[in-house]
C-alpha positions as CSV (number, residue, x, y, z in Angstrom):
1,X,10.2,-14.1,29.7
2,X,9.6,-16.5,26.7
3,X,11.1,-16.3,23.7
4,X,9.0,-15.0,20.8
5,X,8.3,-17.8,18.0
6,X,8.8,-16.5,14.6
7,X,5.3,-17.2,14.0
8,X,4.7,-15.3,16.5
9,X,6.7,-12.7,14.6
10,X,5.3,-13.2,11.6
11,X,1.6,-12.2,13.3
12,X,3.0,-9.4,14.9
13,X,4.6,-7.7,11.6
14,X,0.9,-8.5,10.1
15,X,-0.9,-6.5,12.6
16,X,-3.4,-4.1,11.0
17,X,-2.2,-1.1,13.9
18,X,1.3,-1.6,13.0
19,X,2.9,1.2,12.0
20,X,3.5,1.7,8.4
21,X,6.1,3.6,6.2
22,X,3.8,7.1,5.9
23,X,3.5,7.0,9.8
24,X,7.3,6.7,9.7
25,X,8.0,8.9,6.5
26,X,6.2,11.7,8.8
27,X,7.7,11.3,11.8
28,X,11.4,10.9,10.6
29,X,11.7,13.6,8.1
30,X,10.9,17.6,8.1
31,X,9.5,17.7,4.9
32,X,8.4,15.6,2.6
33,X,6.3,15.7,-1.4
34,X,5.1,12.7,-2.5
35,X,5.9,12.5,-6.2
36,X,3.4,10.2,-8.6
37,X,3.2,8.2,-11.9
38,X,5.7,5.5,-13.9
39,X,4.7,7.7,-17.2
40,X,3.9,4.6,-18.7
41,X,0.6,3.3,-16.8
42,X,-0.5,4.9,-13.4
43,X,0.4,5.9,-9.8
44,X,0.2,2.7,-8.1
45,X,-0.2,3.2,-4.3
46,X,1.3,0.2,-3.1
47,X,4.5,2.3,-3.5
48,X,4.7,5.8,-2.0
49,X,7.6,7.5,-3.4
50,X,8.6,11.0,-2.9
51,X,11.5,13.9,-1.7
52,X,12.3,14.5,2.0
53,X,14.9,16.0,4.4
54,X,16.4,15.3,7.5
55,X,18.4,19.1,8.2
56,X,19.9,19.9,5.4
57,X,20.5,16.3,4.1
58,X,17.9,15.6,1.1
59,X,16.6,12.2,0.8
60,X,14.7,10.2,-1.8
61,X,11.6,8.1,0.0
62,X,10.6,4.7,-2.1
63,X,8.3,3.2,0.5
64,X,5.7,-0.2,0.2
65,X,2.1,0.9,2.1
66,X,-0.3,-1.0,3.1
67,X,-3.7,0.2,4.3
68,X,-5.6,0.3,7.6
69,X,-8.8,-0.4,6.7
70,X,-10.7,-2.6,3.9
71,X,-11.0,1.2,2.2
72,X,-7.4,1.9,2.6
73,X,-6.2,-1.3,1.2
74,X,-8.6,-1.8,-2.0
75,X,-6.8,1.9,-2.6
76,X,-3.2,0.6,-1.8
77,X,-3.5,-2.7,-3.3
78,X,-3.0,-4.5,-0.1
79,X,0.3,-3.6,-0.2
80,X,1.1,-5.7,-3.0
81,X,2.8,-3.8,-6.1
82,X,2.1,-3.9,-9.5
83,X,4.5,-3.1,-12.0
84,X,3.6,-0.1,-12.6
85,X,4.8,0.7,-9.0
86,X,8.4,-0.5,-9.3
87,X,8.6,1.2,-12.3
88,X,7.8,4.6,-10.3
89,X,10.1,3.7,-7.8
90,X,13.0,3.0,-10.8
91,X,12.0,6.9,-11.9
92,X,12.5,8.6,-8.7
93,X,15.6,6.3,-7.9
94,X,17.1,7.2,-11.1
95,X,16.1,10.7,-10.6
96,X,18.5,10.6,-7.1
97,X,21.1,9.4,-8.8
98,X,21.1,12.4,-11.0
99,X,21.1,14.9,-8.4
100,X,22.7,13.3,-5.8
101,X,20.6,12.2,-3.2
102,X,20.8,9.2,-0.7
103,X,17.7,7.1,-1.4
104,X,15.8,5.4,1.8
105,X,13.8,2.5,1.1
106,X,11.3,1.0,3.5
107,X,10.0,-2.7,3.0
108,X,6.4,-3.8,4.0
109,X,4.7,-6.3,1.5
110,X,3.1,-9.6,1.5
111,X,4.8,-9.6,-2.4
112,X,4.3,-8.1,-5.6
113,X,0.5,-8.8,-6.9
114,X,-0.1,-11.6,-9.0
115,X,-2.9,-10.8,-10.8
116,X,-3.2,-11.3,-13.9
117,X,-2.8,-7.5,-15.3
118,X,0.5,-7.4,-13.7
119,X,1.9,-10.2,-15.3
120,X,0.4,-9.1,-18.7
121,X,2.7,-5.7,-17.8
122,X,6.0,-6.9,-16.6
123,X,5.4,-8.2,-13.4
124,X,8.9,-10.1,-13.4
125,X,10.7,-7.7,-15.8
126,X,10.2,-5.1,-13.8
127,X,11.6,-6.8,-10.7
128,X,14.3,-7.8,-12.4
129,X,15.3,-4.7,-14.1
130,X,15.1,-2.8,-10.3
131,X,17.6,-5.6,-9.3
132,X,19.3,-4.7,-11.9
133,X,19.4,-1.1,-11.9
134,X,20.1,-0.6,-8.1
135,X,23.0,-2.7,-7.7
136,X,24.7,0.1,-10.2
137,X,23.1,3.2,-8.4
138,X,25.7,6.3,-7.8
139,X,23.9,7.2,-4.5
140,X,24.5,5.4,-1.1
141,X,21.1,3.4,-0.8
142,X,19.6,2.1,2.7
143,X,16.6,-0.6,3.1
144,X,14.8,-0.8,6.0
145,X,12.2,-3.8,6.5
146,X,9.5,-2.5,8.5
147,X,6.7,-5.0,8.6
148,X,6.0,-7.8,6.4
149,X,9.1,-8.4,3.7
150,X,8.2,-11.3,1.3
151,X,9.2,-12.6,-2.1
152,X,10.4,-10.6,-4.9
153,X,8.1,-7.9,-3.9
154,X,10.3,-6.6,-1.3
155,X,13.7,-7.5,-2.9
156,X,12.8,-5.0,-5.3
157,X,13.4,-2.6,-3.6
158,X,15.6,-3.9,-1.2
159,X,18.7,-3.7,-3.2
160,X,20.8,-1.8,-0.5
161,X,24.4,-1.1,0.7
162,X,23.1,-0.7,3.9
163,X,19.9,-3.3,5.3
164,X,18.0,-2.6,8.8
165,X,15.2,-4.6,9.6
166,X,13.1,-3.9,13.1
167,X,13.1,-6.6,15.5
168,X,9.8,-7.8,15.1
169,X,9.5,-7.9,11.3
170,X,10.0,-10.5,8.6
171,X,12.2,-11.1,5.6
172,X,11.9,-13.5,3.4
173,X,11.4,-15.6,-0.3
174,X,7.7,-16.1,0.6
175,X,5.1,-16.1,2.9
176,X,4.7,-19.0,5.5
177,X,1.6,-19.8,4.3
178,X,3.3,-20.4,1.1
179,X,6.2,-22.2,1.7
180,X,3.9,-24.7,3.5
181,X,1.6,-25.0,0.8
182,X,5.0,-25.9,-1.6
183,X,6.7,-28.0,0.7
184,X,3.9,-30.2,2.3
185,X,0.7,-29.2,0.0
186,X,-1.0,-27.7,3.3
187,X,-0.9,-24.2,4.0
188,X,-2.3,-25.0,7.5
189,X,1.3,-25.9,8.4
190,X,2.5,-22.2,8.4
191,X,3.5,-22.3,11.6
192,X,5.5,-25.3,11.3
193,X,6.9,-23.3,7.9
194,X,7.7,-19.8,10.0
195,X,10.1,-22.0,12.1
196,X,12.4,-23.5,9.5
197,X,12.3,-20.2,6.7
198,X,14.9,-18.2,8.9
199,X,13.1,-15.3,8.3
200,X,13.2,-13.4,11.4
201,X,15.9,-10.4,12.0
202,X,17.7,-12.6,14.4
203,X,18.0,-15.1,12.3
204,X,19.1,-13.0,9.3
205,X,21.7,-11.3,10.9
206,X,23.4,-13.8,11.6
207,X,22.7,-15.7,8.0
208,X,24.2,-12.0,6.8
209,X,21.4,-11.2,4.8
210,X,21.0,-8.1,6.7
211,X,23.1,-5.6,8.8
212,X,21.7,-4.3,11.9
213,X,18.4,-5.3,13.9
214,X,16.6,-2.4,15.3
215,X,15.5,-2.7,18.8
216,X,11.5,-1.4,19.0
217,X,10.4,-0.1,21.8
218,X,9.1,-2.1,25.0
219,X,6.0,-4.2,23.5
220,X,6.7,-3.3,19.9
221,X,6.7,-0.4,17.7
222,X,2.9,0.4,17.9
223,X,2.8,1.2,21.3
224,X,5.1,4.5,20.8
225,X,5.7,5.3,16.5
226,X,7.5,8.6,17.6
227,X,10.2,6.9,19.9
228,X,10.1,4.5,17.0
229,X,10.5,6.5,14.7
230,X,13.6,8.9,16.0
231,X,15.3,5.6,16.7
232,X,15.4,4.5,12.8
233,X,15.7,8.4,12.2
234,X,19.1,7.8,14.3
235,X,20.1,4.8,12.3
236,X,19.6,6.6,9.2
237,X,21.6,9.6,9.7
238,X,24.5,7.5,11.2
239,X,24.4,5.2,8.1
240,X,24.4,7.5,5.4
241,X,27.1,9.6,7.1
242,X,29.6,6.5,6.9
243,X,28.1,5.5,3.5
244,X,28.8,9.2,2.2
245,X,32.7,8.7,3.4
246,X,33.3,6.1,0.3
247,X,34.3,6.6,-2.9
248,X,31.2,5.9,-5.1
249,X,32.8,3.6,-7.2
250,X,33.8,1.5,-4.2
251,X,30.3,1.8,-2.9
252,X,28.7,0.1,-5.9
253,X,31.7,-2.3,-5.8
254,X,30.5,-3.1,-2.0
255,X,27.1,-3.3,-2.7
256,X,27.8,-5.6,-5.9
257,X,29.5,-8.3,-3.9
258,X,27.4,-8.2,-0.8
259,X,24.5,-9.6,-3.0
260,X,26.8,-11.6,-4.9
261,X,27.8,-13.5,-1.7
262,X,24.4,-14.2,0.2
């Protein structure tokens, strides 16, 4: 069987049926209420954000979403957040800190919009200050890149001690299409682009820009989201009980330096 290009891998984590982090969110945890609102704008729905439970562990969800259809995705922005979205995200993140609770973050975005409002509200601030602001979070934190994890977008909420991407997504500073349109002014070249960005889980393992690849099952995750779905649930509980066994100030400490070092 032939290898699997990274552009290959790059259409794959693009795929319109590919399972997204709701279909996950409600197949991994018993319960979970979607909280809304940065109290400074809106709700932005290119971030879901909310309280779950997996037993009698609590969780807080911060999860990119992209939409099915054209109607779905006008709602969720593409998947592309505004400000306004980190800035929700920062809230409930900062709200697990205070009482506790492990925070789970799942990664699918093309990047963070670059419209013209959003930069007019802190597009780059508010990035930066989620950088910022995780690195020093009290609560064990794990990032899991589900689909599609480019630019700043996904870094900002990526900040984690612990990151798990699935086989068949993407990580990286920009899309492809991008890069190729920097590098040789022709975003037909994406292909050619995929192949030298390192951006595939593979890859980034062994870069050490991430810290586990997660198998999907036979043909990729969208031919069975449950199986999928109780295999991250696995990954999660096992992380977060080895992450709970530090000391917090050593866990920031770790988490500091591993982002320090890549």
């Amino acid at each position: 069987m032939s290898k699997v290009t990274a552009w290959e891998k790059v259409k794959i984590a693009r795929e319109p049926d590919r399972p997204t982090a709701l279909d996950y969110i409600e197949n991994i945890f018993d319960d979970f209420i979607e909280l809304h609102g940065d109290r400074y704008f809106k709700d932005d729905k290119s971030i879901v954000c909310g309280l779950g439970n997996i037993g009698k562990q609590n969780y807080t969800i911060v999860a990119e979403q992209k939409g099915r259809n054209t109607k779905e995705n006008i709602e969720r922005n593409f998947g592309m957040p505004n400000p306004e979205a980190y800035r929700k995200a920062l809230r409930f993140m900062k709200q697990a800190e205070k009482f506790k609770r492990p925070i789970i973050t799942f990664i699918d975005t093309k990047g963070a919009y670059p419209g013209l409002g959003a930069e007019e509200r802190g597009q780059g601030e508010a990035i930066a200050r989620n950088l910022m602001e995780m690195s020093d979070l009290k609560v064990p934190i794990i990032a899991i890149v589900i689909g599609e994890g480019s630019s700043g977008g996904a870094l900002a909420i990526g900040v984690g001690d612990r990151i798990l991407m699935l086989e068949n997504a993407v990580y990286s500073i920009l899309s492809p299409e991008g890069y190729a349109s920097i590098l040789w002014k022709d975003s037909s070249r994406a292909e050619e682009a995929a192949e030298k960005m390192k951006l595939t889980a593979e890859d980034l393992l062994d870069l050490g820009v991430i810290d586990e690849v997660i198998k999907e099952p036979k043909g990729n995750a969208k031919q069975d989201v449950e199986k999928m779905s109780n295999i991250i649930k696995k990954k999660i509980i096992e992380n977060i009980k080895e992450l709970k066994k530090l000391d917090i100030d050593e866990l920031t400490e770790r988490r500091y330096k591993k982002f320090r070092n890549m």
